[in-house]
C-alpha positions as a printed Julia matrix, in Angstrom:
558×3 Matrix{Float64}:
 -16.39  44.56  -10.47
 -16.88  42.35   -7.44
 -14.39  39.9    -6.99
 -15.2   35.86   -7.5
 -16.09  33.97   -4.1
 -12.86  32.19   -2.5
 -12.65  28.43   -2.09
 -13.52  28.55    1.56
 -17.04  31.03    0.85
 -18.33  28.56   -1.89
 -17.6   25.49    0.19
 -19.54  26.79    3.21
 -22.44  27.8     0.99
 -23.03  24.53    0.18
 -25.57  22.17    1.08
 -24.56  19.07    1.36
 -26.02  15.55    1.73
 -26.18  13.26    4.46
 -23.17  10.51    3.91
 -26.15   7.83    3.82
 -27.11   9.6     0.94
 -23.92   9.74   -0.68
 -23.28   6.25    0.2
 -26.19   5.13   -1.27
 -25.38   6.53   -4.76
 -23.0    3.12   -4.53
 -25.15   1.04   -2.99
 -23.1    0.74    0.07
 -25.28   0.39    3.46
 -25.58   2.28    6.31
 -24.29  -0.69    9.01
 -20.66  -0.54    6.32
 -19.87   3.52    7.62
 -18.46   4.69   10.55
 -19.71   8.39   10.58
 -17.55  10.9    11.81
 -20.43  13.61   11.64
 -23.36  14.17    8.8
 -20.75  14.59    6.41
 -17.85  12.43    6.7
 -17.55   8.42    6.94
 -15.42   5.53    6.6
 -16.4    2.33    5.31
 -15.89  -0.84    7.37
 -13.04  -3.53    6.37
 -15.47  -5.81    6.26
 -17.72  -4.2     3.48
 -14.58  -3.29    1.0
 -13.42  -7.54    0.94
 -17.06  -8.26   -0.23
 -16.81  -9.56   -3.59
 -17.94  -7.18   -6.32
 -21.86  -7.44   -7.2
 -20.92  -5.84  -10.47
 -18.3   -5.81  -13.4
 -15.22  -3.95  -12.0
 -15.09  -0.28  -13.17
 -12.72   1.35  -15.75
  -9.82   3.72  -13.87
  -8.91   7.11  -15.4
  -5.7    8.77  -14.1
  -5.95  12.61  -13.97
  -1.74  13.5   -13.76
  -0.49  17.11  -15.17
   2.67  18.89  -16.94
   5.43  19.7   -15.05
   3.78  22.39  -11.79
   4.61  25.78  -11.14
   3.87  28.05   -8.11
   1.04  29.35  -10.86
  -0.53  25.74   -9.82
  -2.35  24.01  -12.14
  -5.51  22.52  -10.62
  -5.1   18.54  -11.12
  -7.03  18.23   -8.1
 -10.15  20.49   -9.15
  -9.52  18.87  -12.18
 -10.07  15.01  -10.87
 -13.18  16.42   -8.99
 -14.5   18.5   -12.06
 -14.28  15.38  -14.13
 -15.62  12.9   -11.44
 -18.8   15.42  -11.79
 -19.15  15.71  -15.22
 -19.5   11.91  -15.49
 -22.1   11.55  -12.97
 -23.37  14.36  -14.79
 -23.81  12.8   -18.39
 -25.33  10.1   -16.5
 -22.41   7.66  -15.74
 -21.74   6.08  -12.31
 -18.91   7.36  -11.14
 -16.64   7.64   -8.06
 -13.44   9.93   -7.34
 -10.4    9.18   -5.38
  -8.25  11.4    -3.99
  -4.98  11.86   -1.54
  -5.65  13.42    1.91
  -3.86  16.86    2.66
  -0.93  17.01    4.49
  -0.53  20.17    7.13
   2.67  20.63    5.68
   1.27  21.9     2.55
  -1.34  23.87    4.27
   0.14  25.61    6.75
   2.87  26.1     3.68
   2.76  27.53    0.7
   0.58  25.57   -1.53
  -2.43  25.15    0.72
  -5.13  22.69    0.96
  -5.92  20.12   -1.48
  -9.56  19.57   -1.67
 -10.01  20.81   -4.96
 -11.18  24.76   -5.69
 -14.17  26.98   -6.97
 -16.96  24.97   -7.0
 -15.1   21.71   -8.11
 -14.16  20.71   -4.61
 -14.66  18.09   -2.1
 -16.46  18.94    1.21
 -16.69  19.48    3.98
 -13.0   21.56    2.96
 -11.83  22.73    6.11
 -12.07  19.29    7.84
 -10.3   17.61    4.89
  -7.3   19.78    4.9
  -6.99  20.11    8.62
  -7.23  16.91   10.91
 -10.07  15.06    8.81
 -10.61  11.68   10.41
  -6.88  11.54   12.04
  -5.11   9.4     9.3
  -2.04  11.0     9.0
  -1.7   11.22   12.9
  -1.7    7.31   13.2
   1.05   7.12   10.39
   3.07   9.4    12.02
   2.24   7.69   15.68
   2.86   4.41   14.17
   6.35   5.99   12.35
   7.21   7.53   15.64
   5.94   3.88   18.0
   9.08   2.27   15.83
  11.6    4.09   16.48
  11.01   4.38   20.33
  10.88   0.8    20.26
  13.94   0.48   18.46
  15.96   2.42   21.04
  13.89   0.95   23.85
  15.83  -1.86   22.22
  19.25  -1.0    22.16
  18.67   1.01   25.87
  17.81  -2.63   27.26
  20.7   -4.22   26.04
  20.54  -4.51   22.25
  20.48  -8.16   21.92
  20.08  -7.93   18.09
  23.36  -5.99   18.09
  21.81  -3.19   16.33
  24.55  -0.98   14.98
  24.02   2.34   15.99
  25.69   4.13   12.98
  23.57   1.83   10.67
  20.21   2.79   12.0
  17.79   4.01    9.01
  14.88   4.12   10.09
  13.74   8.27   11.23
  11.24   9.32   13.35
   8.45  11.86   11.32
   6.27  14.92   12.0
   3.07  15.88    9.61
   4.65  19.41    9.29
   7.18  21.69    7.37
  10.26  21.61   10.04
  13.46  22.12    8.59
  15.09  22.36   11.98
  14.62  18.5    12.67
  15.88  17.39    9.48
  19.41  16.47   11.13
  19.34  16.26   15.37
  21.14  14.33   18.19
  18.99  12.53   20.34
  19.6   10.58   23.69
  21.42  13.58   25.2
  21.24  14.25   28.8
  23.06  11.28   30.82
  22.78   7.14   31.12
  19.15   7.47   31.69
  18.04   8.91   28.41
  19.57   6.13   26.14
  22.62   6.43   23.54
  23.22   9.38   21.9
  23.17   9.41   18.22
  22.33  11.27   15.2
  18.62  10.9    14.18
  15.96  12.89   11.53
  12.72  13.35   11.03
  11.22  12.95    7.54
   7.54  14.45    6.99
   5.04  12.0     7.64
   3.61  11.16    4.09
   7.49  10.16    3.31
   7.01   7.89    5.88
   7.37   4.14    4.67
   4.41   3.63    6.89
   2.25   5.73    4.85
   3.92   4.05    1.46
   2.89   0.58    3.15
  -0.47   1.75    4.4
  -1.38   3.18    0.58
  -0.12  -0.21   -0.77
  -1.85  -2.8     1.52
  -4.45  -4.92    0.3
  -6.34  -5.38    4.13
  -5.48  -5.6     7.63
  -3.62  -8.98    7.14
  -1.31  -7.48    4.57
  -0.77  -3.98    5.79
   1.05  -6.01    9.23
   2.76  -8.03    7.02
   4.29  -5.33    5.12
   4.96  -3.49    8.46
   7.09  -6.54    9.9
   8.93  -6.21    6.85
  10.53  -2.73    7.23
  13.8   -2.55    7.94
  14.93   0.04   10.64
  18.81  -1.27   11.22
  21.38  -3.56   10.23
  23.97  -5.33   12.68
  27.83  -4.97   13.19
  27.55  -7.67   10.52
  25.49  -5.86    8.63
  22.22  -8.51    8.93
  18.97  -6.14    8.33
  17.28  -5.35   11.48
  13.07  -5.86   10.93
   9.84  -4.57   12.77
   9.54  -8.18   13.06
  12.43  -8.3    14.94
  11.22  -5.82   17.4
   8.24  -7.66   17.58
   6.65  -4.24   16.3
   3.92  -4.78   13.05
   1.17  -5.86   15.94
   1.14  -2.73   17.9
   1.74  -1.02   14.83
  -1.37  -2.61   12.95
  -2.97  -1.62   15.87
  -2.14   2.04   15.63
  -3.54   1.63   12.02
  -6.1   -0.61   12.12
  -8.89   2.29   12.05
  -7.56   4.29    9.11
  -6.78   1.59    6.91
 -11.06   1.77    6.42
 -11.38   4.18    3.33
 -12.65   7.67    3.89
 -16.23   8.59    2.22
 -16.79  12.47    1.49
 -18.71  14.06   -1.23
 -18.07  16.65   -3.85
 -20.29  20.06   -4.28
 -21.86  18.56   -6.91
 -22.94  15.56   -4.72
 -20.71  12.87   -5.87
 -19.12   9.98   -4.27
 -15.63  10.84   -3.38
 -12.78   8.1    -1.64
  -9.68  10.4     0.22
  -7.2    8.39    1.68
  -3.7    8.73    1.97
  -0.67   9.12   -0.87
   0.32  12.85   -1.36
   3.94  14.16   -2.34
   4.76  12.36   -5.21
   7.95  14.68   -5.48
   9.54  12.53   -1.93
   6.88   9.23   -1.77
   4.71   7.16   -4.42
   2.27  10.05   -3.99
  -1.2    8.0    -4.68
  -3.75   7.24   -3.03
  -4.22   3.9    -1.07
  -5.23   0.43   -3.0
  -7.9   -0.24   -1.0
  -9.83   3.2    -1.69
  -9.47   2.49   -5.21
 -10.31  -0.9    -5.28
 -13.02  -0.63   -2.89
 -14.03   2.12   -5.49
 -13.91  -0.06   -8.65
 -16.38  -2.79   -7.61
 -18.77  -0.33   -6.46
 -18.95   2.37   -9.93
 -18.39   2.23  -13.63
 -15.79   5.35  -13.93
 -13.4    5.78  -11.33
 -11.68   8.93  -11.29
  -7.76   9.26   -9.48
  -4.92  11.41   -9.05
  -1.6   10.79   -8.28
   0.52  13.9    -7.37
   3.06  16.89   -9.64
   3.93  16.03  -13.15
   3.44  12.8   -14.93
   7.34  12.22  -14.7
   6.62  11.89  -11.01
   2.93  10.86  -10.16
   2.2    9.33  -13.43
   5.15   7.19  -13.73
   5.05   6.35   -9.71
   1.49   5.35  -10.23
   2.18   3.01  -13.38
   5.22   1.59  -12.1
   4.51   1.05   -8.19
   0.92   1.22   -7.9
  -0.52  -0.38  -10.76
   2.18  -2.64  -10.94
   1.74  -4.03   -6.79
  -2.49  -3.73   -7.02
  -2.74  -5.57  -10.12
  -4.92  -2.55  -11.74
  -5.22  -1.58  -15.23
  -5.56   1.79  -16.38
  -8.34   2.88  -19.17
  -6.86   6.26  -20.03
  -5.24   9.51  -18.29
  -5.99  12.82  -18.27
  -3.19  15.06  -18.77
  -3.96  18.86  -17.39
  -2.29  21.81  -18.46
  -3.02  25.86  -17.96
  -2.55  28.68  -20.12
  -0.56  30.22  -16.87
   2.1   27.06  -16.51
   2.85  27.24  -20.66
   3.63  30.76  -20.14
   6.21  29.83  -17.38
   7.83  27.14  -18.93
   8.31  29.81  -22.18
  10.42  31.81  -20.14
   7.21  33.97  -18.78
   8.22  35.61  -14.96
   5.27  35.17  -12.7
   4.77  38.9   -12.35
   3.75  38.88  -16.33
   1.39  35.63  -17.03
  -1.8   37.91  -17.19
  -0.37  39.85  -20.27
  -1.55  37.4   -23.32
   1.94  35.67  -25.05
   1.43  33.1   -27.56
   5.03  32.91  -28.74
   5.54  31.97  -24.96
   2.64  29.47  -25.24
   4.29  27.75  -28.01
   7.6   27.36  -26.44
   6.48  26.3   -22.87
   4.55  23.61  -25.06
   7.54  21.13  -25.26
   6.98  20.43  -21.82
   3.42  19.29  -22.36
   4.62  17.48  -25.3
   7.14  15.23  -23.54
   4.65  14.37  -20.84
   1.99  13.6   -23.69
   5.17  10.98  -25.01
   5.89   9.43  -22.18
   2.01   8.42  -21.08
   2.18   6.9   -24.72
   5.01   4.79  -23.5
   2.77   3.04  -20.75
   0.27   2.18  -23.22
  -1.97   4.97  -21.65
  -4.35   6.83  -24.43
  -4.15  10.75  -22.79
  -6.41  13.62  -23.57
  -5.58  17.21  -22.21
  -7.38  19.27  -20.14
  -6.82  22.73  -20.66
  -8.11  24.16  -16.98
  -9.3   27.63  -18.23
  -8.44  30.72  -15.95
  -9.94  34.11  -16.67
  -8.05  35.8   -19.04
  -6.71  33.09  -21.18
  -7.13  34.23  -24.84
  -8.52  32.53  -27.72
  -5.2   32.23  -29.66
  -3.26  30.88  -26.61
  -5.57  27.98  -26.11
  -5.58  27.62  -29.98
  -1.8   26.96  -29.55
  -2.01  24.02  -26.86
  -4.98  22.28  -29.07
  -2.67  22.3   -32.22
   0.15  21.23  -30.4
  -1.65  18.37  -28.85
  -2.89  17.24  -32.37
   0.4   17.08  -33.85
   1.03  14.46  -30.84
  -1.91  12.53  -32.06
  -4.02  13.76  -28.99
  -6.62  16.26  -28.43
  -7.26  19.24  -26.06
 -10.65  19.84  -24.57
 -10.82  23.64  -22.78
 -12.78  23.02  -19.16
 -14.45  25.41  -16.96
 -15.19  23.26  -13.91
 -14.03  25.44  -11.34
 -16.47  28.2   -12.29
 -19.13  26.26  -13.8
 -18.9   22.95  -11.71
 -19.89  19.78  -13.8
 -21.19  21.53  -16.79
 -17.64  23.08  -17.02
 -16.32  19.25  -17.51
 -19.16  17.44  -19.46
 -17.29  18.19  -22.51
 -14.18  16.56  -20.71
 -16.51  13.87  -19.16
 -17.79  12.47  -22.72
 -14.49  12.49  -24.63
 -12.68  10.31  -21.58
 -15.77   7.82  -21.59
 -14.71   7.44  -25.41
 -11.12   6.6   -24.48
 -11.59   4.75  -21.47
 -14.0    2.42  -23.48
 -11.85   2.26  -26.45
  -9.13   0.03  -24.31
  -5.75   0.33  -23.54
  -2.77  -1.74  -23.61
  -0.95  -0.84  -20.66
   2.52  -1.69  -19.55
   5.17  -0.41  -16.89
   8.17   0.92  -18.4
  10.37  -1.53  -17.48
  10.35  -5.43  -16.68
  10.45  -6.27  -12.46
  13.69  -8.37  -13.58
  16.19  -5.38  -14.75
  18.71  -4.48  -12.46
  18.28  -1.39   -9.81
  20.73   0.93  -11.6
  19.14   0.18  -14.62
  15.94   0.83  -13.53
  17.09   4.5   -12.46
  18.73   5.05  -15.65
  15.1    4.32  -17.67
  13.61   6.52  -15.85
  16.31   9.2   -16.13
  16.79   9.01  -19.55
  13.34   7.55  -20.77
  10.98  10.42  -18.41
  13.3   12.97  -17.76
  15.12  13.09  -21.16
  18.69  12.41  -19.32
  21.52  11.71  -20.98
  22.7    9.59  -17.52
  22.69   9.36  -14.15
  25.4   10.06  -11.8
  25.59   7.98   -8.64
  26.76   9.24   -5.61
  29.38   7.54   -2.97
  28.57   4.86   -2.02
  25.22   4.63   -3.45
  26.28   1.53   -6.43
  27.24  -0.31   -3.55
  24.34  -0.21   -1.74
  21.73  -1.34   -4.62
  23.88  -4.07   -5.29
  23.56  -4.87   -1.32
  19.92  -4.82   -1.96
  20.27  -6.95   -4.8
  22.05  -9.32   -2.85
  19.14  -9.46   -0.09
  16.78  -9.92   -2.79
  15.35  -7.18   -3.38
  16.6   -6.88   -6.91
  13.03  -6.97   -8.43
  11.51  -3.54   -6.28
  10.54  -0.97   -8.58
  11.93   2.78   -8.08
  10.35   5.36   -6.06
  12.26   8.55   -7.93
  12.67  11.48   -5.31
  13.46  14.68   -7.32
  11.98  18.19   -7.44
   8.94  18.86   -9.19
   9.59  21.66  -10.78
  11.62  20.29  -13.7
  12.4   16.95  -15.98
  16.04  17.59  -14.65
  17.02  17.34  -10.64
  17.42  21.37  -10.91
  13.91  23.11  -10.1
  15.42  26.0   -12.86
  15.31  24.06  -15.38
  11.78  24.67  -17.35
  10.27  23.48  -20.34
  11.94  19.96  -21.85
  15.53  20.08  -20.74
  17.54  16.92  -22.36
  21.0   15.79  -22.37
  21.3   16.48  -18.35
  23.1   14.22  -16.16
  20.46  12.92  -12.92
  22.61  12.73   -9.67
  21.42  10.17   -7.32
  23.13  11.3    -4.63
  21.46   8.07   -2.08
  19.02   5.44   -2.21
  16.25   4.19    0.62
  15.35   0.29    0.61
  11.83   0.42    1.46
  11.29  -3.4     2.11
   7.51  -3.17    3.38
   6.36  -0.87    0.49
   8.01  -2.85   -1.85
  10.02  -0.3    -3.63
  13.61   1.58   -3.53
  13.84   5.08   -2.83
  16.59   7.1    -5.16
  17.12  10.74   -3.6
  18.07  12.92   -6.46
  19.74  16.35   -6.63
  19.04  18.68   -3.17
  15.6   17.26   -2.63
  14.32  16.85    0.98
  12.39  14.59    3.05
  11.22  17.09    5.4
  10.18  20.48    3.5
  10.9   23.86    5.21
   8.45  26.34    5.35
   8.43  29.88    3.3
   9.24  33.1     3.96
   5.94  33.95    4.72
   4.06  30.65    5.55
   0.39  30.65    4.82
   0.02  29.6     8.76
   0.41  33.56    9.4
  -2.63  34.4     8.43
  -4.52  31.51    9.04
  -6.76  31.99   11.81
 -10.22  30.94   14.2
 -12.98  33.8    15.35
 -14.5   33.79   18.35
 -17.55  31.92   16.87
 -15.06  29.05   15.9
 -15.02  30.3    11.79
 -11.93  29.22   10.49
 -10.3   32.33    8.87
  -7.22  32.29    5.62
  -7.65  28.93    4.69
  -7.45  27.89    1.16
């Protein structure tokens, strides 16, 4: 039996269109890109604050049941679906969150999708792409040279040292840099003191560049940031530093949307937002937006489980851009059901429906808690070889008794035909209306903002705050910042703060063990459990056996 292409061999079979072709398909012009290549584009400032010609589009939110290292394909999904709209004859646009290296030089790997529901060209989207991530972290990194610049030249905002927040970042799994010294090596170097470095999507640069409505508001937002406080404790700005201009600078060229296109030919926006586990992990406003006005269906991610992209993208997203959601998709695999049963990895081939129906409690909680926003859901069962009739059975009768239904999809070996099915019963909910709302009102306190999401999402019993950390949301609070939503940082893995824990764990207690103000962004970080800001890389780190012939063929990538 000869084995299925790999990601990579389908994606350089295709053919693909010019970008003035794909561009077209939304009526945007040739003089609004900026081609870097045939293939890839961004679209000028300019062209994304033109008013729309055409009643804003309906957003669908493609978010999944709690991951496993099985992976569940939320990504292929989002492009499947994006395809089988345009496919049943809808106009209809995808956006998507760029790759970190991190990731791909990881474990996980890239993130353009897979079989032949991916976006192209796949091996410039998961490596450099059009350098977005670069100016984050170049922006990140500008800061805090400036701030101790700064202090080196006599620190006339008497910037305490000790009470410097703000870290430098690095687009790359480096658990060495998580905790250094800098400033060693005599008078000349500057002050030594303990620093970090956070990966660069956890960047608040990258949570303000997502968030930013245009040029004008992403420097706004970067004044904003604070990197210090004083011996008096007084926050220390970008603004102060007289930073956000040379920033915005830095940034000015990214903030334009990227343009790419699917296999299938469709329109697809990447730009910005991944790791929901340790940021907001969507991506940016103005790809969306700029999205909206220009198709009926727009089709977006946001990143892990709905307890953690879903809820991120209610709360922060749609909450800051003003948008509305029509419905979500919620996907779930035979593979991940099987896991959260109690199913080792080793065994998820082997066919298990008593597993099936005790992994489906996770699924059930998530299908819940999208209720809770005022979200109508359906479930996408992404359908892997092997998955037998009476497991997928299972998940659709579980998903009925929530009210919902279960549609079985095939887009990563059949493309758009393998989501039509998908396609038409999300045009029926999107079109049926919603009544969305956040979870919780901008006026409840911080703490009790963590606690709804603990015990509301996660199925807590509490929270448990760690030293110090009460005392600093009600110094936020006193700054005025009471109103910021919460940016949850917790593992992926599980409802609970211990990766473990599978299935629907409740009665837990969530330690918040410290909290970030993130005063640009317009949210407050809450660090939960052992989760880090800069990920380590594996054992055996897919960068091993990644590699480039002598023709320039990019080899291992996936």
């Amino acid at each position: 039996m000869t084995a299925p292409p790999s990601d990579i061999e389908i994606a350089r079979r295709a053919r693909l269109q010019p970008i003035e072709a794909i561009a077209a398909k939304l009526d945007i012009p040739a003089a609004a890109l900026y081609r870097y290549g045939p293939y890839k584009a961004k679209i000028a400032l300019p062209f994304t604050a033109e008013p729309a010609a055409r009643p804003q589009g309906k957003l669908v939110l493609v978010t999944a049941m709690t991951p496993t290292p099985a992976g569940e394909g939320k990504t292929t999904t989002t492009v499947g679906l994006g395809d089988g709209l345009n496919h049943i004859g809808k106009r209809a646009a995808i956006c998507l969150r760029e790759p970190s290296l991190g990731p791909v030089f990881g474990v996980k790997g890239g993130a353009a999708g897979g079989g032949y529901a991916q976006v192209v060209p796949m091996e410039d989207i998961n490596l450099h792409f059009t350098g977005d991530l670069h100016a984050i972290a170049a922006a990140n990194n500008l800061l805090a040279a400036l701030l101790d610049n700064h202090i080196y030249w006599g620190n006339g905002l008497e910037v305490d040292p000790r009470r410097i927040v703000w870290r430098r970042c690095l687009d790359m799994n480096d658990r060495a840099l998580r905790q250094i010294v800098i400033g060693l090596g005599g008078v000349a170097n500057g002050h030594p003191r303990e620093d970090g470095f956070d990966i660069a999507v956890a960047s608040e640069v990258m949570a303000v560049f997502c968030l930013a409505r245009d040029l004008a508001d992403l420097k706004s937002r970067l004044g904003r940031m604070v990197v210090a406080y004083t011996r008096a404790r007084k926050p220390v700005t970008a603004h102060d530093l007289n930073a956000e201009g040379a920033l915005a600078t830095l940034l000015k060229d990214a903030l334009q949307p990227n343009l790419v296109q699917t296999l299938a030919g469709s329109p697809a926006f990447v730009h910005g937002g991944p790791f929901a586990n340790i940021a907001h992990g969507c991506n940016s406003v103005l790809a969306t937006r700029t999205a909206l006005k220009l198709a009926d269906y727009v089709v977006t991610e946001a990143g892990f489980g709905a307890d953690l992209g879903a809820e991120k993208f209610f709360d922060i997203k749609c909450r800051k851009a003003g948008l509305t959601p029509a419905c979500a998709v919620l996907v779930a695999t035979v593979r991940a059901l099987k896991m959260h049963g109690g199913v080792a990895r080793e065994a998820l081939a082997k066919p298990n429906p008593s597993a099936i129906e005790a992994g489906l409690a996770n699924l059930s909680r998530h299908l819940r808690n999208l209720a809770r926003f005022g979200v109508p859901a359906v479930v996408a069962i992404n359908r892997f070889l092997g998955d037998s009739a009476e497991e997928l059975a299972a998940i659709k009768r579980c998903v009925a008794v929530e009210g919902a239904e279960a549609v079985t999809c095939s887009h990563w070996a059949d493309g758009a035909d393998g989501a039509a099915e998908l396609a038409a019963r999300v045009v029926a909910l999107a079109d049926s209306g919603a009544s969305f709302r956040p979870l919780y009102p901008d006026e409840l306190g911080l703490v009790a903002k963590i606690r709804t999401i603990a015990t509301e999402i996660y199925g807590a019993a509490d929270i448990a705050l760690g030293e110090g950390v009460a005392q600093q949301l009600a110094s936020f609070e006193a700054a005025g910042h009471g109103r910021l939503p919460i940016c949850m940082a917790k593992t992926q893995y599980s409802f609970s703060a211990d990766p473990t824990l599978k299935g629907a764990p409740s009665g837990h207690v969530l330690p918040v063990r410290a909290v970030r103000l993130s005063a640009g962004a317009e949210f407050v970080v809450a660090l939960c459990g052992e989760i880090m800001t800069m990920p380590g890389l594996p054992k055996a780190p897919a960068a091993e056996t990644i590699d480039v012939d002598a023709s320039g063929e990019i080899r291992g990538l996936f």
